[in-house]
SERO-4910 file (N, C-alpha, C, O; in steps of 0.05 Angstrom, whole numbers):
BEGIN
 pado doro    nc1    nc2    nc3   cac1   cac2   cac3    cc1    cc2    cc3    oc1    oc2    oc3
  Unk    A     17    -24      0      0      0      0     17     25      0      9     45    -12
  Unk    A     43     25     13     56     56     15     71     55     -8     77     77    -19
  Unk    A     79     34    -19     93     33    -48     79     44    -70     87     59    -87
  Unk    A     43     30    -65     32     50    -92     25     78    -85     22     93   -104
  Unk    A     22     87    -60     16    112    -50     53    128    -57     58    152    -54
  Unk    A     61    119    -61    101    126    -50     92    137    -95     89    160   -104
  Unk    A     91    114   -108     90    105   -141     69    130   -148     75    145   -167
  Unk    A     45    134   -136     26    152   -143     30    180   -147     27    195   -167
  Unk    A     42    185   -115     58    217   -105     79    216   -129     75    234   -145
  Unk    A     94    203   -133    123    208   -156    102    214   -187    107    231   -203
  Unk    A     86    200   -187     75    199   -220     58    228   -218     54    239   -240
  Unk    A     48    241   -195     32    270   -196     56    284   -195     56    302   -212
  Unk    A     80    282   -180     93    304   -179    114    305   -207    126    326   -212
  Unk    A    117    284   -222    127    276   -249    108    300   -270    115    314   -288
  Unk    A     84    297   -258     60    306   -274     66    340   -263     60    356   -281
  Unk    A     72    349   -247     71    379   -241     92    390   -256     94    412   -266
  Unk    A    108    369   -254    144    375   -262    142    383   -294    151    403   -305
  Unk    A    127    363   -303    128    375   -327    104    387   -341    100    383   -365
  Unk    A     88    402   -326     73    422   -333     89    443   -323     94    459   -341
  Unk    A     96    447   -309    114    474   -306    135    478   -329    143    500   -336
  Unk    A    143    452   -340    156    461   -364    146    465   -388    158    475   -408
  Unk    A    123    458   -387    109    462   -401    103    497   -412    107    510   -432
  Unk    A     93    501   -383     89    528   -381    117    549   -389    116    567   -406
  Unk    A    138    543   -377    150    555   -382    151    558   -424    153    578   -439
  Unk    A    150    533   -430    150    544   -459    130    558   -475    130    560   -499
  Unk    A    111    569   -453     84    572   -470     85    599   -489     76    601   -511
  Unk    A     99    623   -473     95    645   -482    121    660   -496    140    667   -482
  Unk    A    121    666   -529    141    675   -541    138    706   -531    117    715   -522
  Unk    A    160    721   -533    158    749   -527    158    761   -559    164    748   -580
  Unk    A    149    789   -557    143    797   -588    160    822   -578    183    821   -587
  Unk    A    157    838   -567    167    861   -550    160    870   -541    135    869   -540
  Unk    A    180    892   -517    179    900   -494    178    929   -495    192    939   -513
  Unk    A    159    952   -474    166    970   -474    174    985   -443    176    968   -425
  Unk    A    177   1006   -437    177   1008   -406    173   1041   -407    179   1055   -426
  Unk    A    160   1050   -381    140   1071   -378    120   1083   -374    102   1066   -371
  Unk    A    114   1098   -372     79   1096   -358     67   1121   -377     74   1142   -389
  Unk    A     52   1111   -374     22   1125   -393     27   1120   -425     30   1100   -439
  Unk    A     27   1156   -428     39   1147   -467     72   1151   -465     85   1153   -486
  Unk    A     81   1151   -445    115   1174   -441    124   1135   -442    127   1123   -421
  Unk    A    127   1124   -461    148   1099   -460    155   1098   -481    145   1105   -502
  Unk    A    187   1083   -472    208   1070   -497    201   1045   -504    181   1034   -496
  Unk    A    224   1032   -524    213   1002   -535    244    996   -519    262   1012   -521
  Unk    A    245    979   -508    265    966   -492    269    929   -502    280    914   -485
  Unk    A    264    923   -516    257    898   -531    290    888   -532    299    868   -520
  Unk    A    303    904   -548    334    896   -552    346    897   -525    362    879   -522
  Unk    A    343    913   -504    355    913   -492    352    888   -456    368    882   -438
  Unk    A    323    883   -463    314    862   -450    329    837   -457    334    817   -442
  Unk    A    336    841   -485    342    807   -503    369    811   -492    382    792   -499
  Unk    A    388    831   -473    414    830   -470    414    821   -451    432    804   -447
  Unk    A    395    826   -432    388    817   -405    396    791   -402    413    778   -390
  Unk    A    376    789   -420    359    750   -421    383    736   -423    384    719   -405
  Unk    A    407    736   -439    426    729   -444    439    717   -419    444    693   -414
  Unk    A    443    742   -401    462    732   -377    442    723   -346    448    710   -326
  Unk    A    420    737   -353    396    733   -326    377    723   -332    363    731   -351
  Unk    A    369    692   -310    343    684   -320    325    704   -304    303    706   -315
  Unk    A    327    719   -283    316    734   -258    330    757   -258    352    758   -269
  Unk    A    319    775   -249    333    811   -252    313    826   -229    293    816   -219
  Unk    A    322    849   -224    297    863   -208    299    891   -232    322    896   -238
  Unk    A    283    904   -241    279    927   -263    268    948   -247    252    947   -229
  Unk    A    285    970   -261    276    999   -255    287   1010   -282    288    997   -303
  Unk    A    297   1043   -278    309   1058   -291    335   1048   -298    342   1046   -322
  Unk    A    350   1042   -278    374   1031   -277    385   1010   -301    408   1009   -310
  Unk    A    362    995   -306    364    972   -321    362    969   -348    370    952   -364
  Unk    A    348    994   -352    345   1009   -386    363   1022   -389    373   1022   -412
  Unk    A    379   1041   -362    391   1061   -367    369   1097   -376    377   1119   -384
  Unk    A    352   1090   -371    334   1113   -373    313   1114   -360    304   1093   -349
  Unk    A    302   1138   -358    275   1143   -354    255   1160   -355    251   1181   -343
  Unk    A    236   1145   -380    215   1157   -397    200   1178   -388    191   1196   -402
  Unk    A    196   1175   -363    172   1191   -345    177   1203   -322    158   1207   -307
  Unk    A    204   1212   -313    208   1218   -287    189   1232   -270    176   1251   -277
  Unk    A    190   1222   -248    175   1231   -224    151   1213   -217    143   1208   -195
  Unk    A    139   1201   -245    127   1174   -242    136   1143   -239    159   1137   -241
  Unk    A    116   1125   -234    117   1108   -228    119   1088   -253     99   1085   -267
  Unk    A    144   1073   -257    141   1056   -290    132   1033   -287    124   1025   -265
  Unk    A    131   1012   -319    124    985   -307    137    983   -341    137    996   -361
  Unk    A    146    960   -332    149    936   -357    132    917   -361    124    899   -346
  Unk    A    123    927   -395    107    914   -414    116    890   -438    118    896   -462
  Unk    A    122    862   -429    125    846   -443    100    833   -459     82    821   -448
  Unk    A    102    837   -484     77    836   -504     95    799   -520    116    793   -533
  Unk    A     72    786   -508     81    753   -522     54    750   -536     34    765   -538
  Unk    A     61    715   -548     32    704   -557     41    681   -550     64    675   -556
  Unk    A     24    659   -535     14    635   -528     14    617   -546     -3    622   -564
  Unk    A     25    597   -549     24    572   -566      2    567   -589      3    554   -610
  Unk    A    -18    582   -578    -44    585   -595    -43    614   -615    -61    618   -631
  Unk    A    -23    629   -610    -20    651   -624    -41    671   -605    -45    689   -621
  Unk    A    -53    676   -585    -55    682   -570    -44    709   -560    -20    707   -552
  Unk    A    -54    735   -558    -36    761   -552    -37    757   -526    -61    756   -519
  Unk    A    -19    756   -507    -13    760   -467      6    791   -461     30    793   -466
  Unk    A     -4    804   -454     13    818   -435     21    822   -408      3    828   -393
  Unk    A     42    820   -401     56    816   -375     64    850   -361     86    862   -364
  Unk    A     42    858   -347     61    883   -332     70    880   -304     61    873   -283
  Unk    A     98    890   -315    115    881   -275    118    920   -281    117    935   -301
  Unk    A    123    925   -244    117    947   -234    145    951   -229    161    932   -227
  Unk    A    150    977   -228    180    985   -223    189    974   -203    170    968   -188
  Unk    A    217    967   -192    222    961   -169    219    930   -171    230    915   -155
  Unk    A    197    917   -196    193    880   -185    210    863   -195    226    875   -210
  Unk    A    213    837   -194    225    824   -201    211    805   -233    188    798   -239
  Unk    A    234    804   -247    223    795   -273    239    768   -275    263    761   -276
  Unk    A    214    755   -274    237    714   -280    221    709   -305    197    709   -310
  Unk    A    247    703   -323    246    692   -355    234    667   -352    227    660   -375
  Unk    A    228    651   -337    230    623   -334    200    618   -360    202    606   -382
  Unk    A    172    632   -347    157    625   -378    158    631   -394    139    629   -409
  Unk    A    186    645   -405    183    655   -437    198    637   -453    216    625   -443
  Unk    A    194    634   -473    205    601   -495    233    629   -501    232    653   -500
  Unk    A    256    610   -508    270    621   -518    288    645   -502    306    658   -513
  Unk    A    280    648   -478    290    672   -452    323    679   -457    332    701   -464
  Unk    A    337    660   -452    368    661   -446    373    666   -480    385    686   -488
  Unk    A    364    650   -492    382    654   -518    369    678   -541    375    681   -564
  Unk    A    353    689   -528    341    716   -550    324    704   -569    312    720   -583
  Unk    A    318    678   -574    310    668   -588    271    671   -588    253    654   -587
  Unk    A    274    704   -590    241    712   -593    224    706   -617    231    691   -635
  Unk    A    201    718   -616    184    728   -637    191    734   -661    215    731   -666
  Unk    A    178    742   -678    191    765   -703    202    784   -692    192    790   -671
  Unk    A    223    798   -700    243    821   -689    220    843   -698    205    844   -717
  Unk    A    226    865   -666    214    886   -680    219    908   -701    201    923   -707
  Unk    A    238    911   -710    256    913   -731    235    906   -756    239    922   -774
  Unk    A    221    893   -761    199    890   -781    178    896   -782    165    898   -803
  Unk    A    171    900   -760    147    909   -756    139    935   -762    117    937   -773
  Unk    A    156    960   -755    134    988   -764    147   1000   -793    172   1001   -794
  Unk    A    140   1005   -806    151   1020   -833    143   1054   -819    120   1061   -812
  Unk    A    165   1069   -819    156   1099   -814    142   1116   -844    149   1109   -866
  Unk    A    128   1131   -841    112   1147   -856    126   1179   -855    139   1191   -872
  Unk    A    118   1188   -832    131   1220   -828    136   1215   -798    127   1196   -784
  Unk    A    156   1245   -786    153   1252   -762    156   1281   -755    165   1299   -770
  Unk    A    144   1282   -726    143   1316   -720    149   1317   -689    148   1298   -674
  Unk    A    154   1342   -682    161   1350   -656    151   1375   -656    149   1392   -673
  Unk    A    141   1373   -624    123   1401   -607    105   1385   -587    103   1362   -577
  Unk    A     94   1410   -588     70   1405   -565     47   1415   -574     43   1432   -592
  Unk    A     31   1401   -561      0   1414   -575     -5   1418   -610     -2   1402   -628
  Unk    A    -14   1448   -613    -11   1443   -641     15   1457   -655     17   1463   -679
  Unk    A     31   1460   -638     57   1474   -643     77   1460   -646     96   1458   -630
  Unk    A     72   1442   -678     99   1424   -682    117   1419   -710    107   1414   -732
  Unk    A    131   1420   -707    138   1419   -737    147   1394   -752    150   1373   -740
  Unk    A    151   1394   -784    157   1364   -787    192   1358   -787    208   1376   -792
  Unk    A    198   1334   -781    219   1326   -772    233   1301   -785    252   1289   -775
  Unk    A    222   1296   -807    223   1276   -817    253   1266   -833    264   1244   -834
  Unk    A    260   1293   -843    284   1291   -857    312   1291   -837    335   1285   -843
  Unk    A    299   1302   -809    326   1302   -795    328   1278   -778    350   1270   -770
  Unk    A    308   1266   -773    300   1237   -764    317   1218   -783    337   1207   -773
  Unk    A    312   1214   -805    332   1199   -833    362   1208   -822    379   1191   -815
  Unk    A    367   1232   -821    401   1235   -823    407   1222   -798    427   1208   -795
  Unk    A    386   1226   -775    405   1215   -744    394   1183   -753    410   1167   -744
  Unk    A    375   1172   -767    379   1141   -767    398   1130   -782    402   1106   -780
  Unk    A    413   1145   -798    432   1130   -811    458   1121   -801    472   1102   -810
  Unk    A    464   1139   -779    484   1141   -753    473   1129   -727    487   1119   -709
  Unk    A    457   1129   -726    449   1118   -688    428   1103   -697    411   1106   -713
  Unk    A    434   1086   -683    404   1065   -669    391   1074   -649    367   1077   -655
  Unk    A    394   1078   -631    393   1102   -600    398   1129   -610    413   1133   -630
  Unk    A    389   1145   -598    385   1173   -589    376   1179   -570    357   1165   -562
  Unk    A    383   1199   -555    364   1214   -527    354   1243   -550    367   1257   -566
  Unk    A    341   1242   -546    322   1267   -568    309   1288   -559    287   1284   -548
  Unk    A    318   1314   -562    317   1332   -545    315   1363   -571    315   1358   -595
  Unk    A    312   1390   -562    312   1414   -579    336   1416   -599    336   1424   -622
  Unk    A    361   1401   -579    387   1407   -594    380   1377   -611    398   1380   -627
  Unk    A    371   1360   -616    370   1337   -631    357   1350   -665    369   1342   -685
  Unk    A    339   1367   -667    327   1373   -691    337   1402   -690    338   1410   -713
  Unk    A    346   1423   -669    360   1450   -682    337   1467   -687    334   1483   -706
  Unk    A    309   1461   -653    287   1475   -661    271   1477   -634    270   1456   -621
  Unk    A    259   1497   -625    248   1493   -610    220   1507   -613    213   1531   -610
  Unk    A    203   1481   -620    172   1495   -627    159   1503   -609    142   1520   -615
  Unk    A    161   1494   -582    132   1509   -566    159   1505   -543    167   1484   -531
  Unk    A    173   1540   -541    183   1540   -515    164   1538   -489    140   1541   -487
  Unk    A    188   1529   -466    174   1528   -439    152   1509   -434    139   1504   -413
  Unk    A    151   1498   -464    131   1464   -462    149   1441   -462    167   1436   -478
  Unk    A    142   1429   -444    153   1397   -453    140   1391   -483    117   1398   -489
  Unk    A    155   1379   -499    150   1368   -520    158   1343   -532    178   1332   -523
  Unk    A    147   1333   -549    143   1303   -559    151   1300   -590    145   1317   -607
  Unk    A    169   1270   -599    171   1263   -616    149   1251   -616    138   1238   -599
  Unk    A    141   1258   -640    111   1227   -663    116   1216   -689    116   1227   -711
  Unk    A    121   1191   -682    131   1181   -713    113   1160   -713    111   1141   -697
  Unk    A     98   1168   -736     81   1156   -749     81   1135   -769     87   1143   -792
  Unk    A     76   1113   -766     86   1088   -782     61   1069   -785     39   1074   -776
  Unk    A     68   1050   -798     48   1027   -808     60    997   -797     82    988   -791
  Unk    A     33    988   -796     51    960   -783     48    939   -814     44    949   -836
  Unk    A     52    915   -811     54    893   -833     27    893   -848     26    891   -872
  Unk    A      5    895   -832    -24    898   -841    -34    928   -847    -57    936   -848
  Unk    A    -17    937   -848    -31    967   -861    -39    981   -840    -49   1002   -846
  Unk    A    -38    978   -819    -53    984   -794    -37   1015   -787    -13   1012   -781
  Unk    A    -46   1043   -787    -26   1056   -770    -22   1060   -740    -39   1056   -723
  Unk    A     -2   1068   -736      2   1075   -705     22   1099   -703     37   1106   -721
  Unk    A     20   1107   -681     32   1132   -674     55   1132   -647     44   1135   -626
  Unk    A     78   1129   -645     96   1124   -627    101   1153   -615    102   1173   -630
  Unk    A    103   1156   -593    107   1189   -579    132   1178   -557    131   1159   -542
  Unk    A    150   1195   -560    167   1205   -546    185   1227   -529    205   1240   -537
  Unk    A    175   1227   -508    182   1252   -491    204   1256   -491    223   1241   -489
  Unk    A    203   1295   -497    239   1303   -494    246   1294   -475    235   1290   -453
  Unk    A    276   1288   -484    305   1282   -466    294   1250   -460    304   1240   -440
  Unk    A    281   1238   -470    277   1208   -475    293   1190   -495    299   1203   -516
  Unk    A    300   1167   -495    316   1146   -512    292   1146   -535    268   1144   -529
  Unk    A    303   1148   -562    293   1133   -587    306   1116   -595    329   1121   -602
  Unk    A    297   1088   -596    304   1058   -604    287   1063   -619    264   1071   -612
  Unk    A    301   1058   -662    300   1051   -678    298   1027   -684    293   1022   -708
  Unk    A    301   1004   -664    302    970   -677    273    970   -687    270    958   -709
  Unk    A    251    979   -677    231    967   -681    217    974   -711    195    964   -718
  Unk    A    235    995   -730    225   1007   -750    237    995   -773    261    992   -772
  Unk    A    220    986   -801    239    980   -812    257   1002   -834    252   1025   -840
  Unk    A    278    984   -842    295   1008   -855    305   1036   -846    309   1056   -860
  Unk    A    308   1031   -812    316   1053   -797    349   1063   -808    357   1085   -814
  Unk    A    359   1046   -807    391   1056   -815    395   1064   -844    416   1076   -849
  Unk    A    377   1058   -865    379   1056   -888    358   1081   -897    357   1087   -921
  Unk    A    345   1092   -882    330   1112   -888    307   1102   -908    294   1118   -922
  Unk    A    302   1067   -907    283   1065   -925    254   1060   -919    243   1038   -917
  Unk    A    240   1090   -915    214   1088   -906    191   1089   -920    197   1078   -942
  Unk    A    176   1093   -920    156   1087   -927    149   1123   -940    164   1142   -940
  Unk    A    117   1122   -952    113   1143   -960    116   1167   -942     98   1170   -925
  Unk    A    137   1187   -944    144   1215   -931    166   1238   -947    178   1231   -967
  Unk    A    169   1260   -937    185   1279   -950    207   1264   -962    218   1246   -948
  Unk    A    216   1270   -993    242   1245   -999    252   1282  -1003    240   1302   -996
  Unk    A    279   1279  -1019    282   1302  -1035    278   1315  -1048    292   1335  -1052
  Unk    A    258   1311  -1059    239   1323  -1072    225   1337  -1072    221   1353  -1090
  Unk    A    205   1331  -1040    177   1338  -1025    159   1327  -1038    158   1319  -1061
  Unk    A    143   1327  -1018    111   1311  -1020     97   1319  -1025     80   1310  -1040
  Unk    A     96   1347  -1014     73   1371  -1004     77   1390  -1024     95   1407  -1023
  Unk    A     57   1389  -1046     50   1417  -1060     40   1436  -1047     18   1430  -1035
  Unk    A     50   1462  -1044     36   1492  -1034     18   1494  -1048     13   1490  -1072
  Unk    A      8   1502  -1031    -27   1524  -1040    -21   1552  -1036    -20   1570  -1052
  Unk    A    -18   1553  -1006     -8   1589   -993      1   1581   -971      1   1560   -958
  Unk    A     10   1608   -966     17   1612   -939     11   1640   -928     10   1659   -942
  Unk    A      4   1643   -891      4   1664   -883     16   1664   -853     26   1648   -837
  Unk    A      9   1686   -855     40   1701   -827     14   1714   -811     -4   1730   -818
  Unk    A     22   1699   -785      3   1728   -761      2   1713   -746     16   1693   -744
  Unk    A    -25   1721   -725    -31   1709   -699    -66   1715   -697    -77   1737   -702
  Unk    A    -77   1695   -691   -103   1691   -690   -118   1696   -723   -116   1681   -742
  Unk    A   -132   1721   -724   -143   1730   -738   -129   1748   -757   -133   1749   -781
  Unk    A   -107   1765   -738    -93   1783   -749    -62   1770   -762    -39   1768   -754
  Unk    A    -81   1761   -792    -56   1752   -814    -57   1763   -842    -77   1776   -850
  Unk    A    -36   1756   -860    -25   1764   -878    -12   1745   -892      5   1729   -884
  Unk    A    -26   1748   -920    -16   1720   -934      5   1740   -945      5   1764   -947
  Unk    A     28   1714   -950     61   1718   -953     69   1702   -972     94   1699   -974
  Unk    A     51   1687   -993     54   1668  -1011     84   1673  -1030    105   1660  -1034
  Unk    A     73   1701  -1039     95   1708  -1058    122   1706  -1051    138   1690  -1061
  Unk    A    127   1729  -1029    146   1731  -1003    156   1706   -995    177   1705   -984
  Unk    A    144   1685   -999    156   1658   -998    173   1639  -1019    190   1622  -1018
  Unk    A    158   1650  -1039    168   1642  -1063    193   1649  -1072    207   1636  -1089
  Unk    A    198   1667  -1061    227   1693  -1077    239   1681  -1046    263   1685  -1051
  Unk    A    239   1673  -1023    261   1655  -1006    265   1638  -1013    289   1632  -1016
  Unk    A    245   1620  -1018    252   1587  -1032    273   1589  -1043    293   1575  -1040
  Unk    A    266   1617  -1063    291   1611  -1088    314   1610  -1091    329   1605  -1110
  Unk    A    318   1619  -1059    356   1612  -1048    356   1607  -1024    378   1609  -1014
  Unk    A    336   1598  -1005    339   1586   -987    328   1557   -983    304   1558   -990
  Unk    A    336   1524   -972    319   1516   -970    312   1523   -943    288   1527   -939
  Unk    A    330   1526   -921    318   1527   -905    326   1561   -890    346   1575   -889
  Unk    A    306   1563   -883    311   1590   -868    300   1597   -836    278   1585   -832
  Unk    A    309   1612   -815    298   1628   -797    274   1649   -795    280   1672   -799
  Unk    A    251   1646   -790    233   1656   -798    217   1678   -766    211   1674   -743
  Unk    A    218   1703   -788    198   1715   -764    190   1746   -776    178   1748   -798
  Unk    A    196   1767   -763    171   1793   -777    199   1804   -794    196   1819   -812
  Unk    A    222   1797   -787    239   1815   -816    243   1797   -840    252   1801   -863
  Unk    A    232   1777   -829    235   1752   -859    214   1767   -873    223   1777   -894
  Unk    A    187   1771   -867    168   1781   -889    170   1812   -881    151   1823   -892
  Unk    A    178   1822   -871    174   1853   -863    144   1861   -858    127   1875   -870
  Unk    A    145   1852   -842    105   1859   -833    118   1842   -802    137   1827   -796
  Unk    A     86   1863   -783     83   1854   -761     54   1859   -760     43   1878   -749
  Unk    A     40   1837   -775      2   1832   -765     -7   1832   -738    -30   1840   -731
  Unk    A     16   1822   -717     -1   1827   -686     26   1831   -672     42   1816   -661
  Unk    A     22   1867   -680     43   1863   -653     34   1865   -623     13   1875   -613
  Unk    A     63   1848   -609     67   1839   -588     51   1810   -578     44   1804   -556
  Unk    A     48   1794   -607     35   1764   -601     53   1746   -615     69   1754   -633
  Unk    A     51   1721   -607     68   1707   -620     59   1704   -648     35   1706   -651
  Unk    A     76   1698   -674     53   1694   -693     66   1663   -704     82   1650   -691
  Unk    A     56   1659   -723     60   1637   -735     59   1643   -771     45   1659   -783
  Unk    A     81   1621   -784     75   1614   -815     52   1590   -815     53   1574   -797
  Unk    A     29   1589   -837     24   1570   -837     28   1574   -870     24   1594   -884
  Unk    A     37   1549   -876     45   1543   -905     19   1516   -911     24   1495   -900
  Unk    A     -1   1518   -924    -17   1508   -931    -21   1490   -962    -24   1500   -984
  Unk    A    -20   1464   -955    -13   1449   -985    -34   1424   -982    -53   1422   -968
  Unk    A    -19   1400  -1008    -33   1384  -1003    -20   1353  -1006     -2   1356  -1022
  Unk    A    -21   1332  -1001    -11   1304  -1011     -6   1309  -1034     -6   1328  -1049
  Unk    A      1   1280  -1036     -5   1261  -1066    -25   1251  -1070    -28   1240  -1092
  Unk    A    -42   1250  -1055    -70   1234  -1048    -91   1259  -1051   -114   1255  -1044
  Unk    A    -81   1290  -1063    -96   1304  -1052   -108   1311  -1028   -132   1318  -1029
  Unk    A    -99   1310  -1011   -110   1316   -979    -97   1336   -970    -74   1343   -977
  Unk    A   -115   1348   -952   -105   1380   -948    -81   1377   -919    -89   1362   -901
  Unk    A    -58   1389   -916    -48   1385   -890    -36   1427   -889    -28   1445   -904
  Unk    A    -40   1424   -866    -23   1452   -855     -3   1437   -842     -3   1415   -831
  Unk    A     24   1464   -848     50   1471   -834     49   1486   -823     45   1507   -836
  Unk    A     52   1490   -794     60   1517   -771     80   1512   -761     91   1493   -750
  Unk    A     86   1542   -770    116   1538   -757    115   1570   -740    104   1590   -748
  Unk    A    129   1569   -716    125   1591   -691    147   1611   -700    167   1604   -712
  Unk    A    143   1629   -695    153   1650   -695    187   1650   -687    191   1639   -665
  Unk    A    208   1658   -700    234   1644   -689    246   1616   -710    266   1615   -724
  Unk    A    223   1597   -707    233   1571   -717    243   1572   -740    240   1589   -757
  Unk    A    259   1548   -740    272   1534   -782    245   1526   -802    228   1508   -801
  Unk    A    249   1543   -815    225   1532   -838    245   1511   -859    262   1522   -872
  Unk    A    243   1486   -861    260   1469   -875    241   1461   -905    222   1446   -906
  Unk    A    256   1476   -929    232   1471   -948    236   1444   -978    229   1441  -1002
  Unk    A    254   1424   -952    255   1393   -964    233   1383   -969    231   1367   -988
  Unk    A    214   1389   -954    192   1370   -962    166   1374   -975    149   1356   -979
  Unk    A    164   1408   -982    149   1414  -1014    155   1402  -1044    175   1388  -1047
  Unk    A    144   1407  -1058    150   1390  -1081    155   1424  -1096    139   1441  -1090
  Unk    A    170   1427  -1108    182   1444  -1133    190   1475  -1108    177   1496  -1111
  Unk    A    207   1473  -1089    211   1487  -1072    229   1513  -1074    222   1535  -1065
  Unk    A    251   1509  -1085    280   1522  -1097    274   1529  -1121    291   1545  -1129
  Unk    A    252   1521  -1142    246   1539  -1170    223   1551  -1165    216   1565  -1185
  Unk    A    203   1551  -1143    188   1568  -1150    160   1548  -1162    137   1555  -1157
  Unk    A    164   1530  -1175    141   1513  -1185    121   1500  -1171    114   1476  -1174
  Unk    A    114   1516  -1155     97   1503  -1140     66   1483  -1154     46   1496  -1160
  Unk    A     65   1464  -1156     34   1451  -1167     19   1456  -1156     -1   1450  -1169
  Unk    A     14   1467  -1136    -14   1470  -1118    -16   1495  -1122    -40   1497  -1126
  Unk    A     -5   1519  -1123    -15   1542  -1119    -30   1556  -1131    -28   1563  -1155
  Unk    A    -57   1565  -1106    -73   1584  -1122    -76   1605  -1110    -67   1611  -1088
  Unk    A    -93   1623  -1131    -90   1646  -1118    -99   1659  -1095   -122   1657  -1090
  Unk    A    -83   1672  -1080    -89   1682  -1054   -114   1700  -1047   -112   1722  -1057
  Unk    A   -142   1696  -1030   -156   1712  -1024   -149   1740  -1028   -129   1753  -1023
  Unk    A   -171   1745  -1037   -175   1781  -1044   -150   1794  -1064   -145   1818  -1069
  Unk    A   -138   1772  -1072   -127   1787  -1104   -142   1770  -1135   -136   1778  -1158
***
């Protein structure tokens, strides 16, 4: 009787033994991000360095080497799928302990699809609110050199909405067409693995050298009190691409003592209407109009009340 009771206990705990290994293989990781709210990085690569030498770790700031959100509270977001293909997400809280033990593949990196395939970029911009400009072309020059960046005013050579915290948005597509919008808070890490053709600058539809964006017009002011500057823009183009912009660039002051703004008004390739504002002070960069430096603008019509 204690022999089959002794034979029974060994054959259940045989049976636990290998459901836990079980488990452990259940969940592939796809990637990781860390941070709280929308203020997070993609930490995926740098988890897979982890995994390498630690089955167990305790995570904070320390462990990224950054932190997305200071003054708040972070957590690490491991995004897997389940044997069944199955989406799981795992959030550990700053300060907890993270054991690889259920992820298939933990020690040897041997994840998911790399995120590196996953987003194709479209365009990007920086500011706050609606005070941002596009960023797309200087985004390309720092990906061809860095994988990482900490991304900051001195990173693009602009500062659209002083005395605001402000945000990178790079806008991309995933494998299914799907878009999404990545935001990153100044003086925050940008990890490029997750984009494809980050080092190679080969993105998806956005400003090439050419430009995208046919002009329509443009005007100079603040609120109500503006002044179209179309022409006045035309005759800079024609030797600048990029210039410093403010009331001696067009020689007019529509509101004084307010901040004003350019808005340069165009459209796709798709025909769709988009505005450019750019603040008073800022780089007007005119890479990403189409016929910019001759003057040929395709879109342009004529300006109200002439």
């Amino acid at each position: 009787m204690r022999f089959r009771k002794t034979l029974k206990f060994s054959l259940l705990f045989a049976s636990l033994s290998l459901s836990s290994l079980a488990l452990a293989e259940q969940y592939q990781i796809v990637r990781a991000d860390y941070g709280a709210g929308n203020q997070r990085v993609d930490v995926t690569q740098k988890l897979q360095q982890i995994a390498a030498s630690n089955r167990t770790f305790r995570m904070g700031n320390s462990t990224f080497g950054i932190d997305p959100a200071p003054g708040q509270v972070k957590n690490l977001r491991i995004f897997t799928r389940d044997s069944r293909g199955n989406s799981i997400t795992f959030d550990y809280r700053e300060g907890s302990t993270i054991d690889g033990s259920q992820f298939s593949g933990w020690s040897g990196g041997n994840w998911g699809r790399p995120p590196a395939q996953q987003y194709q970029i479209l365009r990007a911009d920086y500011g706050a609110d609606n005070r941002r400009q596009d960023v797309t072309q200087r985004l390309q020059q720092l990906a061809a050199t860095n994988q990482t960046f900490v991304m900051g005013n001195n990173t693009f050579g602009i500062d659209p909405a002083p005395g605001t915290v402000k945000t990178l948005r790079i806008f991309a597509r995933d494998s299914r067409g799907n878009n999404r919008t990545f935001e990153y808070r100044e003086n925050t890490l940008v990890d490029g693995s997750l984009f494809t053709g980050w080092n190679g600058g080969n993105w998806g539809p956005g400003p090439g050298p050419s430009g995208q964006y046919a002009i329509t017009r443009a005007d100079y002011g603040a609120g109500n009190q503006r002044v179209d500057v179309t022409q006045r823009l035309q005759q800079l183009a024609a030797s600048n691409r990029t210039f410093k912009m403010g009331n001696s660039t067009f020689g007019v002051d529509p509101a004084p003592g307010q901040v004003k703004t350019l808005r340069i008004f165009a459209r796709d390739a798709r025909g769709h209407s988009r505005t450019f504002e750019y603040r008073e002070g800022s780089v007007v960069d005119g890479s990403q109009f189409a016929g910019w430096s001759n003057g040929s603008w395709p879109g342009l019509v004529k300006p109200p009340g002439r």
